[in-house]
C-alpha positions as CSV (number, residue, x, y, z in Angstrom):
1,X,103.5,203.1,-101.3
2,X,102.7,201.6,-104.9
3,X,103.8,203.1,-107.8
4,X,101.0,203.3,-110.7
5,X,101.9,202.9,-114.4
6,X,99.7,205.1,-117.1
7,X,99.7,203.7,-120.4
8,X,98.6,206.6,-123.8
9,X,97.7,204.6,-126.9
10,X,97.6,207.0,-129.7
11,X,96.6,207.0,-133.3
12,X,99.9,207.3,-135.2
13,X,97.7,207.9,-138.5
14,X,96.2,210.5,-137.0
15,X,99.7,212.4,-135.6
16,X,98.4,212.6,-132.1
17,X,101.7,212.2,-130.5
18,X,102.1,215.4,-129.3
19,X,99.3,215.5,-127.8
20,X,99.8,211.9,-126.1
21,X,103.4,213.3,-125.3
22,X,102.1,216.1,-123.5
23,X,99.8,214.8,-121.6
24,X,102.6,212.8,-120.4
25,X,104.4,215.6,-119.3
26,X,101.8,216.5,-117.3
27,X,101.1,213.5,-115.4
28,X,104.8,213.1,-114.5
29,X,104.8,216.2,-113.4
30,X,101.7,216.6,-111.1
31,X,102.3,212.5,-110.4
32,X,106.3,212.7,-110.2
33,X,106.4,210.7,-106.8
34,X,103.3,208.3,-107.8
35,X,104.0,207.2,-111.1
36,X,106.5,204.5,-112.5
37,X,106.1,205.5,-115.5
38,X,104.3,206.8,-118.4
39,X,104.4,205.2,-121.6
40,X,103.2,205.9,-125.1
41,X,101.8,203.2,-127.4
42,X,101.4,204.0,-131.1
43,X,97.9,202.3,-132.2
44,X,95.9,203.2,-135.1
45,X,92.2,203.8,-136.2
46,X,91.6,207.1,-134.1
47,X,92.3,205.9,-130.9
48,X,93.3,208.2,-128.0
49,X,93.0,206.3,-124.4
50,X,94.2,206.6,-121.0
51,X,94.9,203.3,-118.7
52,X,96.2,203.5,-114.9
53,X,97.7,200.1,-114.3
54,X,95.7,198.4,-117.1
55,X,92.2,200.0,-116.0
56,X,90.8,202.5,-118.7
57,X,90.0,205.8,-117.3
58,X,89.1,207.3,-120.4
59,X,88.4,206.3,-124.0
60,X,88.5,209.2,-127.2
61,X,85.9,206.8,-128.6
62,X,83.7,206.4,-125.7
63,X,83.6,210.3,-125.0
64,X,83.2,211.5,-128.3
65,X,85.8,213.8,-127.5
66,X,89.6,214.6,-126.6
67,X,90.3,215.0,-122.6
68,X,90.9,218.0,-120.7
69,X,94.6,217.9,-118.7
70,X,93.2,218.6,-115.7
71,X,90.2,215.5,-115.9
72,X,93.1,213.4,-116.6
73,X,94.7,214.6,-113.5
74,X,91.5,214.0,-111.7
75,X,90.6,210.5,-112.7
76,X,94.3,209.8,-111.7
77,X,94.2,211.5,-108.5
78,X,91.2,209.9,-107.2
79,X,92.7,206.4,-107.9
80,X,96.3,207.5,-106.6
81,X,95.5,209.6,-103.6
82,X,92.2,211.2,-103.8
83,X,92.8,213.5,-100.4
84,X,95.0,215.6,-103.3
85,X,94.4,218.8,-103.8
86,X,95.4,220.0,-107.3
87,X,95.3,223.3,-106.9
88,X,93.9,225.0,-109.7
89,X,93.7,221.8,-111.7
90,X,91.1,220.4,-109.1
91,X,87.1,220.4,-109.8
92,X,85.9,223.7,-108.6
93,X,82.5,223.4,-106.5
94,X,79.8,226.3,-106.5
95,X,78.8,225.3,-102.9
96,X,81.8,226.7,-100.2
């Protein structure tokens, strides 16, 4: 099994490392067997991104807004092992 590695880059300017650092925390936790690790990388200039072995999955910029945990989960699970079910984290369908 590969282990993936999910890079944050934050805007130290902007004192978003709490916010990087938590989404951390949530990743190794829903990803604790799948990930190698999570890092953090200070940037600057407002930038808030997510990569999964070097691949952005989601840009602050490009969005116009901050992510939701549980899209980050998504967009990581259906890379990683998209059979996962995330419970209540998962995308909820009207149709059943």
């Amino acid at each position: 099994m590969s282990k993936y590695i999910v890079e944050i880059t934050y805007c130290t300017q902007c004192r978003w490392l709490l916010r990087a650092a938590w989404l951390a925390q949530e990743l190794l936790t829903t990803f604790e067997q799948d990930l190698y690790s999570v890092a953090l990388r200070p940037g600057t200039g407002g930038i808030f991104e997510v990569r999964l072995n070097d691949a952005l999955i989601f840009s602050r910029k490009e969005a116009g807004r901050f992510p939701e945990s549980k899209e980050i989960k998504q967009l990581v699970r259906d890379r990683v092992d998209p059979d996962r079910h995330l419970g209540h984290s998962d995308k909820t369908t009207l149709e059943d």
